[in-house]
C-alpha positions in Angstrom: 104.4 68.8 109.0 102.0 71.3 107.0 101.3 74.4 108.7 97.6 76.3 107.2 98.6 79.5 107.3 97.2 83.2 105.9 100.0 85.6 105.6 98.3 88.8 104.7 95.2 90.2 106.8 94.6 93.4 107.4 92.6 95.1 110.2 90.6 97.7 110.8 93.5 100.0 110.8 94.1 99.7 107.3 91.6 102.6 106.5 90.1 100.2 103.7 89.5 96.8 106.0 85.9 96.4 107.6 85.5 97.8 111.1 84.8 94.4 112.3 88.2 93.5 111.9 89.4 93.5 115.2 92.4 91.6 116.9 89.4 88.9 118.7 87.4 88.7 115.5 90.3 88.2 113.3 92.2 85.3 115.8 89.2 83.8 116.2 87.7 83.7 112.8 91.0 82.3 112.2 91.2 79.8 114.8 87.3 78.8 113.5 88.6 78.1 109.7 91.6 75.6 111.6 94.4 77.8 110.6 97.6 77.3 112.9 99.1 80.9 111.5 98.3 84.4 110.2 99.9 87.4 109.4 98.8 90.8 110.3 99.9 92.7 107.7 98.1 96.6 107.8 98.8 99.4 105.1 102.2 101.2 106.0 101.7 100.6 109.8 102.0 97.7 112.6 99.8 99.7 115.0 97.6 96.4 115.7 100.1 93.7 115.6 100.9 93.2 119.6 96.9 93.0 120.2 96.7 90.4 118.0 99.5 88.7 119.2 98.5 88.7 122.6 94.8 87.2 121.5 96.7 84.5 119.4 98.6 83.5 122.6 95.3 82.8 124.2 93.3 81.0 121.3 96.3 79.4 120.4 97.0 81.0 117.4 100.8 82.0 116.2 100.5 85.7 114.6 103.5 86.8 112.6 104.0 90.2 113.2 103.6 92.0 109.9 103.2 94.7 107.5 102.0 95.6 103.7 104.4 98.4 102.7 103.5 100.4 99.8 106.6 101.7 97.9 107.3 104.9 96.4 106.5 102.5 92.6 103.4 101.9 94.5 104.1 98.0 94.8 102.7 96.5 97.7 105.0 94.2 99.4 104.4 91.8 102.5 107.1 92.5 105.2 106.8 89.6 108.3 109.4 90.0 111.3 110.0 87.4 113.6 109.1 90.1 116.4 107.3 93.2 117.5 110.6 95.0 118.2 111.7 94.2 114.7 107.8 95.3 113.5 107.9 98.2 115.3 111.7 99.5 114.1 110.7 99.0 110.8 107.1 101.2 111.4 109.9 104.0 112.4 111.6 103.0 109.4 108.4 103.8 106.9 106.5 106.2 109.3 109.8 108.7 108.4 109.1 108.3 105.4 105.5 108.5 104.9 103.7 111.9 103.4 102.9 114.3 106.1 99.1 114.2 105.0 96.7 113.4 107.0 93.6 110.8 106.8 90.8 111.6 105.7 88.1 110.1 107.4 85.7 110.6 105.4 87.2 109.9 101.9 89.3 106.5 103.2 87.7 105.8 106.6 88.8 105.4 109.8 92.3 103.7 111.1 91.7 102.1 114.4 93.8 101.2 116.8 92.5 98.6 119.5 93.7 96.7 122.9 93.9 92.9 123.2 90.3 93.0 124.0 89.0 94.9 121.2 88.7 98.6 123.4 89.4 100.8 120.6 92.8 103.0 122.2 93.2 105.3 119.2 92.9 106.5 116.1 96.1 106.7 113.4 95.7 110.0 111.4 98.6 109.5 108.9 97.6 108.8 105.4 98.0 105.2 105.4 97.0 104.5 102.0 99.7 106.4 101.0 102.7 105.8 99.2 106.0 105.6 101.4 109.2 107.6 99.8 110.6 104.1 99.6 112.2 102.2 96.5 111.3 98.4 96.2 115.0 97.9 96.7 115.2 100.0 99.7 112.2 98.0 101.5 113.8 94.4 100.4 117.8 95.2 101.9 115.6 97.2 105.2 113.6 94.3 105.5 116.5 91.8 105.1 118.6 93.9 107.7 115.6 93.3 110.1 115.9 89.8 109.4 112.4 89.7 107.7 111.0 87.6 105.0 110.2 90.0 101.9 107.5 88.9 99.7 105.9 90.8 96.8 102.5 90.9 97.1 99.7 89.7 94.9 102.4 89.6 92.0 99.3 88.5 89.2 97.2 91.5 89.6 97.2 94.9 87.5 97.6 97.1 90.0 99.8 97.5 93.4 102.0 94.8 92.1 105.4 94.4 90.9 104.6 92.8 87.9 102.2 95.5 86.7 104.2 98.5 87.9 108.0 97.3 87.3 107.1 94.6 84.5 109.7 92.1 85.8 110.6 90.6 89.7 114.3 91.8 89.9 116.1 89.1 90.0 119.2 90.9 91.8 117.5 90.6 94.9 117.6 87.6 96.7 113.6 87.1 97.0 112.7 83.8 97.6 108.6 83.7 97.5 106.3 85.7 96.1 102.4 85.9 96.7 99.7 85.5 94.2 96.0 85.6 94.0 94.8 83.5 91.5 96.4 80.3 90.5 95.6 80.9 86.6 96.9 83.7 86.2 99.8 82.7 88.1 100.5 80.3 85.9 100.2 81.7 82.8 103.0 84.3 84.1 105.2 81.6 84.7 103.8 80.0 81.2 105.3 82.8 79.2 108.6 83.8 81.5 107.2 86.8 83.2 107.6 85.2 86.7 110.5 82.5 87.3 109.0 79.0 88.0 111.6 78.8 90.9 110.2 81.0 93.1 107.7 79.2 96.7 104.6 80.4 96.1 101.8 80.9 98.6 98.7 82.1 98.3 97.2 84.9 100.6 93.5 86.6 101.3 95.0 90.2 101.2 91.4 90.1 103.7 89.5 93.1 104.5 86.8 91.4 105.9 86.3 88.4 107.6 84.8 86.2 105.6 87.7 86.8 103.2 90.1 84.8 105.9 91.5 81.9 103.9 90.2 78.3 105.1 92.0 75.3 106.3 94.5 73.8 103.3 96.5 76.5 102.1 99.6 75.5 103.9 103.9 75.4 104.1 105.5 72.6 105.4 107.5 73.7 108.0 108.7 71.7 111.9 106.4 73.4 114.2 103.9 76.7 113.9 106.6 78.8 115.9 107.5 81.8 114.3 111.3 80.5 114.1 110.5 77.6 111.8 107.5 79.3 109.5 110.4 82.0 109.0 112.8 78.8 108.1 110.1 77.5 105.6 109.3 80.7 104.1 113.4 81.0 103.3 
């Protein structure tokens, strides 16, 4: 069956997503555009994962618990675990190695944390938008240990992506998918051999609003919307 899915949304946490972008808005926004699964996927953090979780179990919603890890190339790369314990051993994982500086409010905004019912619990003062001390390889074998899918992100844009700051996908690692953004460019990639044509590719928001949340159609085929099979499809 085809599963209509968004992989990478970020919320209000992420210090450059709207503050509207809260666990109900997001879910339900979601839920409104007929999409069976989404990804929460903040900058360097998982703070806001379980809240959404908990609000997908009630709209009905399966949310992947997630991440967008910048590495120390500043690549940004989508890391989805197939639980919170797995999300939150890998925060530890990056927190450790994340600059000691703190947000700026004022400069980057504000990093919220909220409850399953959008009560706003806290505020995350590390430098989120930040890069981590950690290599591209490190995140993809970390990730991998974790049993995570590892998927570079946005791979046809010129900046934050592997393409632009590496100039090549290593093909030493056993990655599987890889995201992109626009289709034409995509394919122009692949065109001239930058990008293998054998990778899956899916297409993602990367939203930082709502209105960015991708609509029903952009889909995997995969047995069910559990977590278990998406993971199976996405491999």
């Amino acid at each position: 069956m085809k599963i209509h899915v968004d992989l990478h949304i970020h919320t209000a946490l992420s210090p450059c997503g709207n503050n509207d972008m809260t666990p109900n808005n997001i879910v339900n926004m979601a839920f409104l555009k007929g999409l069976d699964a989404i990804a929460i996927t903040d900058h360097n953090s998982s703070e806001n994962v379980k809240a959404c979780i908990d609000v997908g179990k009630r709209v009905g919603i399966t949310v992947i618990p997630g991440m967008e890890l910048q590495t120390k190339e500043d690549i940004h790369v989508i890391c989805l675990f197939k639980n919170i314990d797995f999300a939150m051993r890998f925060q530890d994982y990056v927190y450790n190695n994340l600059t000691t500086d703190k947000n700026n409010e004022k400069i980057f905004g504000k990093q919220i944390i909220y409850d399953e019912e959008d009560n706003i619990i806290g505020y995350n003062d590390r430098l989120l938008l930040a890069s981590s001390n950690i290599s591209f390889d490190e995140a993809f074998y970390r990730v991998k240990e974790l049993e995570g899918v590892f998927i570079p992100a946005h791979v046809d844009r010129d900046s934050f992506s592997v393409i632009s700051n590496l100039g090549f996908i290593p093909d030493y690692l056993e990655i599987k998918i890889v995201e992109y953004n626009s289709l034409e460019k995509l394919k122009k990639f692949v065109e001239v051999g930058i990008i293998d044509k054998n990778y899956k590719f899916i297409k993602s928001s990367d939203a930082h609003n709502l209105g960015k949340i991708l609509e029903r159609g952009n889909g995997i085929s995969a047995k069910n919307t559990t977590i278990n099979a998406i993971f199976n499809a996405l491999n």
